[in-house]
Structures are given as structure tokens and as C-alpha cells.
Backbone as a printed PyTorch tensor [residue, N CA C, xyz], in Angstrom:
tensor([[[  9.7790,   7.8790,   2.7410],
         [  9.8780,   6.5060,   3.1910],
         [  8.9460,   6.2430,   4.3660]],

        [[  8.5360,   7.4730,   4.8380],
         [  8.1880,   7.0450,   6.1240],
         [  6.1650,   6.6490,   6.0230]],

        [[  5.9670,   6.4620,   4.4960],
         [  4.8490,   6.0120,   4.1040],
         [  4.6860,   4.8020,   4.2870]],

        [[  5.8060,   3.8810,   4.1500],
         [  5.4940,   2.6750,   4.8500],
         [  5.1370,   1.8700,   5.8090]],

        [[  5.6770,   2.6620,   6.6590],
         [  4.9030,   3.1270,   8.3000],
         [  3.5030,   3.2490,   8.3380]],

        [[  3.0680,   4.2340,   7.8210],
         [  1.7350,   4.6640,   7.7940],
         [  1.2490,   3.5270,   6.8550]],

        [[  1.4700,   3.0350,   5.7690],
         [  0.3750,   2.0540,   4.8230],
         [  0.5600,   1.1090,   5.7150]],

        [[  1.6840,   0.5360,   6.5710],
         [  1.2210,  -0.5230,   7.4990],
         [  0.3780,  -0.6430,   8.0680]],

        [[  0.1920,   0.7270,   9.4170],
         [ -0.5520,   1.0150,   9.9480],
         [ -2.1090,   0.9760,   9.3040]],

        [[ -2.1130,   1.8120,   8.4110],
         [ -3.5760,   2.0720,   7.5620],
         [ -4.5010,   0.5060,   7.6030]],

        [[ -3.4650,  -0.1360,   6.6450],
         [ -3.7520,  -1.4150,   6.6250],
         [ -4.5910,  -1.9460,   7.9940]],

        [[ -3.7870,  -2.3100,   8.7080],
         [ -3.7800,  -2.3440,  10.4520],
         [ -5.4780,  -2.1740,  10.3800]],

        [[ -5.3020,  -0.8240,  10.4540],
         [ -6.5010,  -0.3430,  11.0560],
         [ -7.6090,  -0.6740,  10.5890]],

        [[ -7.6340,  -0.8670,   9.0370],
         [ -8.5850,  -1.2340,   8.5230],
         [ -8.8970,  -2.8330,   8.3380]],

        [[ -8.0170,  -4.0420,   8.5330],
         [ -8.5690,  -5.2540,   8.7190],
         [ -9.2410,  -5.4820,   9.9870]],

        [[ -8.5590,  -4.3510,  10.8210],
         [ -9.3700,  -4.9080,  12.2040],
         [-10.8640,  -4.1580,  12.3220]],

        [[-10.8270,  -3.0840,  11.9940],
         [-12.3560,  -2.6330,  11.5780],
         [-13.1520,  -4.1090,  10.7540]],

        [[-12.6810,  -3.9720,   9.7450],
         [-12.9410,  -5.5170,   9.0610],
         [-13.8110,  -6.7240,   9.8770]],

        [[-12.3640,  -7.0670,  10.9410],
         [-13.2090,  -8.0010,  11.6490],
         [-14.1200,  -7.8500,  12.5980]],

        [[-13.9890,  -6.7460,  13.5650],
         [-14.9450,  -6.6110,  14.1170],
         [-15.7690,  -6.2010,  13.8200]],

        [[-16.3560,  -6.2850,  12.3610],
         [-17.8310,  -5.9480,  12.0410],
         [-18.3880,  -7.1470,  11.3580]],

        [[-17.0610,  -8.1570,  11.6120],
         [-17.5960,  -9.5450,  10.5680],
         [-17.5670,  -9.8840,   9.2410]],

        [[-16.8660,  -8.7970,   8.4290],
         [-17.0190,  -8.3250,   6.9590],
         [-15.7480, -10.3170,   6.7620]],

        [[-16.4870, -10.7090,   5.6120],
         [-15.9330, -11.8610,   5.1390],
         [-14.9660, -11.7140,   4.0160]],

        [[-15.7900, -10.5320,   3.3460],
         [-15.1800, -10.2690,   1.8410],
         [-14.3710,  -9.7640,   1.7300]],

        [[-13.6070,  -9.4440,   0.0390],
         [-12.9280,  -8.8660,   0.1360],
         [-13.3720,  -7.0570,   0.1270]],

        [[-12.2450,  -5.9270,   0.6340],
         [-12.6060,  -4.7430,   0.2560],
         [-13.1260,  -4.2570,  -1.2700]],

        [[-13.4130,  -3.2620,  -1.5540],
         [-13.1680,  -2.5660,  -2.8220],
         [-12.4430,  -1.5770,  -2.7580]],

        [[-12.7670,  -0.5390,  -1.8760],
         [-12.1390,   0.3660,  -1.8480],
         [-11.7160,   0.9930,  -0.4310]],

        [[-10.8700,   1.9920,  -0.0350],
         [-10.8870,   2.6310,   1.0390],
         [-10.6530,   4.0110,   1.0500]],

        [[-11.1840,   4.8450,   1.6730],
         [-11.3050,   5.9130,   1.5040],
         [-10.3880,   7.0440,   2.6890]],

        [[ -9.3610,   7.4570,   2.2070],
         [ -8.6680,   8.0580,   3.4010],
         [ -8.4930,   9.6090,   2.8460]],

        [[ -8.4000,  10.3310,   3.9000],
         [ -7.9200,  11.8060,   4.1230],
         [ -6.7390,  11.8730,   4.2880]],

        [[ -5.8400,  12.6690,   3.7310],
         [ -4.1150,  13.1260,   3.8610],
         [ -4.1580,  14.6440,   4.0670]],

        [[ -4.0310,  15.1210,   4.9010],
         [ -3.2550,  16.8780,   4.8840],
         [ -2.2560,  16.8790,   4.1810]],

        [[ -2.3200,  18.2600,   3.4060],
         [ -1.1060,  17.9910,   2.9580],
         [ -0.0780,  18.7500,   3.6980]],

        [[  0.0290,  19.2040,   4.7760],
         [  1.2770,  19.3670,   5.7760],
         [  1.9120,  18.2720,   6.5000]],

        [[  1.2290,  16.6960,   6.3960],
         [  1.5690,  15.2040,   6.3730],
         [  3.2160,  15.1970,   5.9580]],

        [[  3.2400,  15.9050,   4.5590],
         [  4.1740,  15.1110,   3.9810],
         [  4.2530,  13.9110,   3.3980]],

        [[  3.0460,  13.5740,   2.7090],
         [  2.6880,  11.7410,   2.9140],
         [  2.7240,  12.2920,   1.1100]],

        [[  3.3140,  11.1180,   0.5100],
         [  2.9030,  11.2330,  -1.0150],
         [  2.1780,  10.3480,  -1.0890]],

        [[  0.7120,  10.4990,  -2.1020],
         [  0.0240,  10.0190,  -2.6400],
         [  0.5840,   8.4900,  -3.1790]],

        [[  1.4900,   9.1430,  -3.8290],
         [  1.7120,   7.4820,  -5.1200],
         [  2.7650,   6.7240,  -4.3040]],

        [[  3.5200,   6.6490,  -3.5430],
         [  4.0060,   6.2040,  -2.2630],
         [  3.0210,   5.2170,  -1.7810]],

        [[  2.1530,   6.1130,  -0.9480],
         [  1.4770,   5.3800,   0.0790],
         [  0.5620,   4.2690,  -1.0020]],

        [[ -0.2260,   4.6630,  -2.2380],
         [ -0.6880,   3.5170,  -2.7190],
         [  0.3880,   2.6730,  -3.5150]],

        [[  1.7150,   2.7010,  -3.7490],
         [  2.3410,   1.5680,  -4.0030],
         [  2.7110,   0.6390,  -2.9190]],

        [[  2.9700,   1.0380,  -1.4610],
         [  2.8950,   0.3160,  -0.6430],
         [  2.0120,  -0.1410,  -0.1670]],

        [[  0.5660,  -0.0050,  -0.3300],
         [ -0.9920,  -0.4510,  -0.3650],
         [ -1.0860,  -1.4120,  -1.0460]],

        [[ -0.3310,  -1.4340,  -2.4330],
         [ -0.4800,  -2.4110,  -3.3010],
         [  0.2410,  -3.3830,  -3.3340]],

        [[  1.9250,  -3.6890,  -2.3450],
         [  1.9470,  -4.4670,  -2.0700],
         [  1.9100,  -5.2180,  -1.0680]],

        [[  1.6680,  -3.9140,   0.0660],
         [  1.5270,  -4.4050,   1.8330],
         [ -0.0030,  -5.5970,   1.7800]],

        [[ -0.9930,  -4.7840,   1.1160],
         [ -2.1940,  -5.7260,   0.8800],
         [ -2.5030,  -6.8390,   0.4500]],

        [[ -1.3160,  -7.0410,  -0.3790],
         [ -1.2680,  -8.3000,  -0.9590],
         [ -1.8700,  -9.9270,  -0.3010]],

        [[ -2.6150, -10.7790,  -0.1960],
         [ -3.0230, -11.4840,   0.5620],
         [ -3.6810, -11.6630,   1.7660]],

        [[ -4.4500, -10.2290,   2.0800],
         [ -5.6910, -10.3170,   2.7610],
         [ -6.8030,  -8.9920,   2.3420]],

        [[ -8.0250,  -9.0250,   2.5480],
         [ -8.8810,  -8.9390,   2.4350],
         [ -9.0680,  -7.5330,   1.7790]],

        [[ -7.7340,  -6.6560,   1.5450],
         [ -7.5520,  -5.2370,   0.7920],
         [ -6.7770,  -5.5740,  -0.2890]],

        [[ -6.8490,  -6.6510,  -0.6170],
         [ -5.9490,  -6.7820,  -1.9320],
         [ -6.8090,  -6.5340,  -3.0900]],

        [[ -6.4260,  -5.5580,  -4.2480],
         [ -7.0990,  -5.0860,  -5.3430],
         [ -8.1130,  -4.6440,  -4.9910]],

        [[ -8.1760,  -3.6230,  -3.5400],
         [ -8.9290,  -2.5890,  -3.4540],
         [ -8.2590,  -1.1890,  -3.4270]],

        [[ -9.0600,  -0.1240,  -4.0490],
         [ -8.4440,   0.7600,  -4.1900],
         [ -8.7730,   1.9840,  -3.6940]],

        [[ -7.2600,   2.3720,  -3.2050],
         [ -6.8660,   3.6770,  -2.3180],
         [ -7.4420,   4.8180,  -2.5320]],

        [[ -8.4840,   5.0980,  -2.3350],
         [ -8.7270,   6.6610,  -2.8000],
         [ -8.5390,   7.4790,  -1.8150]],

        [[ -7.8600,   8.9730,  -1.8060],
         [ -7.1960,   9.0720,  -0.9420],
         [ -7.4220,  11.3540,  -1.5070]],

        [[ -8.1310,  11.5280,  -0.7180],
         [ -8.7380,  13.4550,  -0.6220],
         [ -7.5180,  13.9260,   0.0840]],

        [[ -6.4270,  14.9850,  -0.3890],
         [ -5.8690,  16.1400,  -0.4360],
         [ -6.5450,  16.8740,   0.4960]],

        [[ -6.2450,  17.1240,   2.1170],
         [ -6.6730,  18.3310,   2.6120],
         [ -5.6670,  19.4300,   2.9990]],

        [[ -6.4460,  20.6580,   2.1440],
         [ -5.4320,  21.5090,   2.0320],
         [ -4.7310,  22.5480,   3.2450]],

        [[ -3.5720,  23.1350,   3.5080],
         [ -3.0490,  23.5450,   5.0770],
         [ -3.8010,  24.4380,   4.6030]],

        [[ -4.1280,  25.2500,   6.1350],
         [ -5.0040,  26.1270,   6.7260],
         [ -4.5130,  26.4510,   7.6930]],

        [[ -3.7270,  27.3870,   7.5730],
         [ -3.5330,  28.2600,   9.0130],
         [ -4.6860,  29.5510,   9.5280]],

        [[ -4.1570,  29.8700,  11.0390],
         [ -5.0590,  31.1880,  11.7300],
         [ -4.0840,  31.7030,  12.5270]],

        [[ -4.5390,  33.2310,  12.2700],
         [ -3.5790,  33.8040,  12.8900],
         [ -3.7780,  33.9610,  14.4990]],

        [[ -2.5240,  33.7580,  15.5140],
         [ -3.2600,  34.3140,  17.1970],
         [ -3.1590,  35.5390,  17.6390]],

        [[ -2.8150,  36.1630,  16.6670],
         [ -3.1070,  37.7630,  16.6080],
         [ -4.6260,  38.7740,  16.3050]],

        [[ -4.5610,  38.1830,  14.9450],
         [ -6.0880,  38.8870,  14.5510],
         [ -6.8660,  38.2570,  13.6160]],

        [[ -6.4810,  36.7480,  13.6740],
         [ -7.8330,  35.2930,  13.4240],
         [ -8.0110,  35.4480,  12.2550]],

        [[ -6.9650,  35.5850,  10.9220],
         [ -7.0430,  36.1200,   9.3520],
         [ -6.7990,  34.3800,   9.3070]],

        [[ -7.7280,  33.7690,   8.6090],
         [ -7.6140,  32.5750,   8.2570],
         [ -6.8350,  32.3220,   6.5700]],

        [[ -5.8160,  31.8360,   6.5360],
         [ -5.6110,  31.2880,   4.8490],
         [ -5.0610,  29.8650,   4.8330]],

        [[ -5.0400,  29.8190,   3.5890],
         [ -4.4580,  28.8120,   3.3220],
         [ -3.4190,  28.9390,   2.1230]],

        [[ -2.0710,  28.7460,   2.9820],
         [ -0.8570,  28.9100,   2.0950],
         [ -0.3770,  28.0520,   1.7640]],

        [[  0.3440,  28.5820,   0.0630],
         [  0.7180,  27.5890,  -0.7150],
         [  2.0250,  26.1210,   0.3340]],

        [[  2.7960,  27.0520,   0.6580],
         [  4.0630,  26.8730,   1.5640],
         [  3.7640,  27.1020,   2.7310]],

        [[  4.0310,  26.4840,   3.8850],
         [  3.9040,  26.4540,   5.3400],
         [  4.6870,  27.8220,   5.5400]],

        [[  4.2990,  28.3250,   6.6610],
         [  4.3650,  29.6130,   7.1710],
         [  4.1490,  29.9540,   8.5890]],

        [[  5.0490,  30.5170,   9.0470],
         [  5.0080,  30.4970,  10.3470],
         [  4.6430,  31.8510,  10.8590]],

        [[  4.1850,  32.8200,  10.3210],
         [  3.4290,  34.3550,   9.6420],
         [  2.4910,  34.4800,   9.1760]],

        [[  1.4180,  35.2250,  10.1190],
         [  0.5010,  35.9810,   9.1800],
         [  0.5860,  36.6590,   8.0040]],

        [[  0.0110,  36.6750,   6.8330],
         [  0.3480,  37.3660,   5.8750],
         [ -0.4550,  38.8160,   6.0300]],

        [[ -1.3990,  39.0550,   7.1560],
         [ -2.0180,  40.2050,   7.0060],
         [ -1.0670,  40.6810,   8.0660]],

        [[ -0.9300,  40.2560,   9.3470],
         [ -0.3210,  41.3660,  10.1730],
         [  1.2000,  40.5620,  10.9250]],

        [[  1.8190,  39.8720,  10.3100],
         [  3.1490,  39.6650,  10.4660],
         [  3.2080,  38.7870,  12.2950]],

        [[  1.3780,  38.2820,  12.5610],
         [  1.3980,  37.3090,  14.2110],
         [  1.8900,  35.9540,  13.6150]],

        [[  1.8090,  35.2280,  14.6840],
         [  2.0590,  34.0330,  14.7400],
         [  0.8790,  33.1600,  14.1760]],

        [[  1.0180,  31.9890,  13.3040],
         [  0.1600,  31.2520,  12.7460],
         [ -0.2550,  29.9720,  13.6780]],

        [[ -0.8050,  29.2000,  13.6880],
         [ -1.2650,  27.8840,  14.4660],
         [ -2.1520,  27.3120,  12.9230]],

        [[ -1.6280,  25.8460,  12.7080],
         [ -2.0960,  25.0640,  11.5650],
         [ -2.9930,  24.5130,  12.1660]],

        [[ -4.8560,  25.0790,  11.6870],
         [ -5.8060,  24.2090,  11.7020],
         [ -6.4420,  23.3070,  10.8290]],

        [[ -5.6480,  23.1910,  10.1840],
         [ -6.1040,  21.9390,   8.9920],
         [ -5.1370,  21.5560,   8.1500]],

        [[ -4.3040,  20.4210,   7.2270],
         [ -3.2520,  20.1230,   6.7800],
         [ -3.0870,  19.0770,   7.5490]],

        [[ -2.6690,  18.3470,   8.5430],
         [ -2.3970,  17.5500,   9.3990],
         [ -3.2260,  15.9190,   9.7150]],

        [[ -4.2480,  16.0140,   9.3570],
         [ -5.0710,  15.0530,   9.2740],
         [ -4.4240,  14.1020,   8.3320]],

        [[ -4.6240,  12.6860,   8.9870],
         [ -4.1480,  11.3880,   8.2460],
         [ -5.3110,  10.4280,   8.2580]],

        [[ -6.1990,  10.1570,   8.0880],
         [ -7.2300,   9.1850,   8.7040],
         [ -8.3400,   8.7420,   7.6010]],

        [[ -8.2890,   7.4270,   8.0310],
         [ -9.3020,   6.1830,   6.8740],
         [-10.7530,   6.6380,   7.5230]],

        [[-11.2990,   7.0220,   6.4820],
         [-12.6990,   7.4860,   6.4020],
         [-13.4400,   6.1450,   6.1230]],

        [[-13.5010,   5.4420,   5.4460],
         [-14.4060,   4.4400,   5.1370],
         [-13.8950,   3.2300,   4.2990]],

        [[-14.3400,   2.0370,   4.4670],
         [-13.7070,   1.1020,   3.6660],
         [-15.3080,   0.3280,   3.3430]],

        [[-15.3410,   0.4240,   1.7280],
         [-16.4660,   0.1400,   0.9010],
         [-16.3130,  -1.5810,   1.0860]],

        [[-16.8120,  -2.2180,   1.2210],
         [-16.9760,  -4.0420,   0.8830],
         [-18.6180,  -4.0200,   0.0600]],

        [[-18.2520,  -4.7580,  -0.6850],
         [-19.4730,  -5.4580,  -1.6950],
         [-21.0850,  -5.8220,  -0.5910]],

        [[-21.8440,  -5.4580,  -0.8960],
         [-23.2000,  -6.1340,   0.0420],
         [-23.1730,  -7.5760,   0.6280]],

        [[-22.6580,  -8.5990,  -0.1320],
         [-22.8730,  -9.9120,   0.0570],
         [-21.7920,  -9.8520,   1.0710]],

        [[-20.5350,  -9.1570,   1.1350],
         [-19.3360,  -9.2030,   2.0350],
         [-19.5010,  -8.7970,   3.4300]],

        [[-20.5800,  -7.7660,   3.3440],
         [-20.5810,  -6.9170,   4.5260],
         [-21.2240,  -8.0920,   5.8370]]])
């Protein structure tokens, strides 16, 4: 549920990019990053895209939205993986993990038509 939050936000962020670059048109598309240690579902966040957008300038543009996969390191002896399941363990020497990748939420780019821009 708590995708609704975030597609608000998303939204948010991206009309006001919008205006302060002057863009008139409508979007096509937007392009966002999800970790997947987020917790964010995919088909969630674009059903609430599809109807949070409804009546301004992201309406019937579409969510495309890149899977980044968790990545932990160990602070023991720096064995980098990436596990299926979060883990709070090295799998080589039983240290402590720190998640460097998975966590990322963030709108990479929002496409508008040439004549829009």
C-alpha cells in the first residue's frame, strides 16, 4: 500500500521538473529505478500511476520502471554478492553485510514529444 505514497510523490516530482523546464506537453513516458530491497511492486506502483495521473500532463504516459538488484558487501572481508533474500551474513565468512545497492527509488528521466519540450 505504501506505493501510493511513493506514485504520489513520483508524480510530484515529475510535474514540477515539468514546469520548470517549461515542457507544455503531454509526457510519454517516465523512466524510474526501483531496488528491489524497496519493497515497491511494480504493478502497484503503475496502477496507481494510472490513476493518480489522470488529468495532468502524465496521463497515458508510460511507467517504465528497471529492477535494481540487492547487493550486499561484506565489513569483514569485502566478498560482494547479490542475494536472492536479504541477509544479514556473509556467505563467505559468516561478517556482517551493509546493502550497497537494492535501495534506490528514483525517476531517471521523463521523455515529452519534441514539439512539447
Amino acid at each position: 500500500m505504501h506505493e501510493l505514497g511513493i506514485c504520489r510523490s513520483l508524480i510530484d516530482v515529475a510535474l514540477a521538473a515539468m514546469a520548470e523546464r517549461g515542457t507544455s506537453g503531454p509526457a510519454k513516458s517516465l523512466q524510474v529505478e526501483i531496488g528491489r530491497f524497496t519493497a515497491v511492486v511494480p504493478d502497484s506502483l503503475r496502477f496507481y500511476f494510472d490513476v493518480l495521473s489522470r488529468g495532468t500532463l502524465l496521463e497515458g504516459a508510460e511507467l517504465e520502471i528497471e529492477s535494481i538488484p540487492l547487493r550486499t558487501r561484506c565489513r569483514s572481508c569485502a566478498q560482494e554478492a547479490e542475494p536472492e533474500l536479504p541477509s544479514l551474513l556473509c556467505l563467505t565468512c559468516d561478517g556482517v553485510v551493509e546493502v550497497v545497492a537494492g535501495r534506490e527509488l528514483r525517476l531517471v528521466s521523463i521523455d515529452v514529444p519534441e514539439e512539447a519540450a
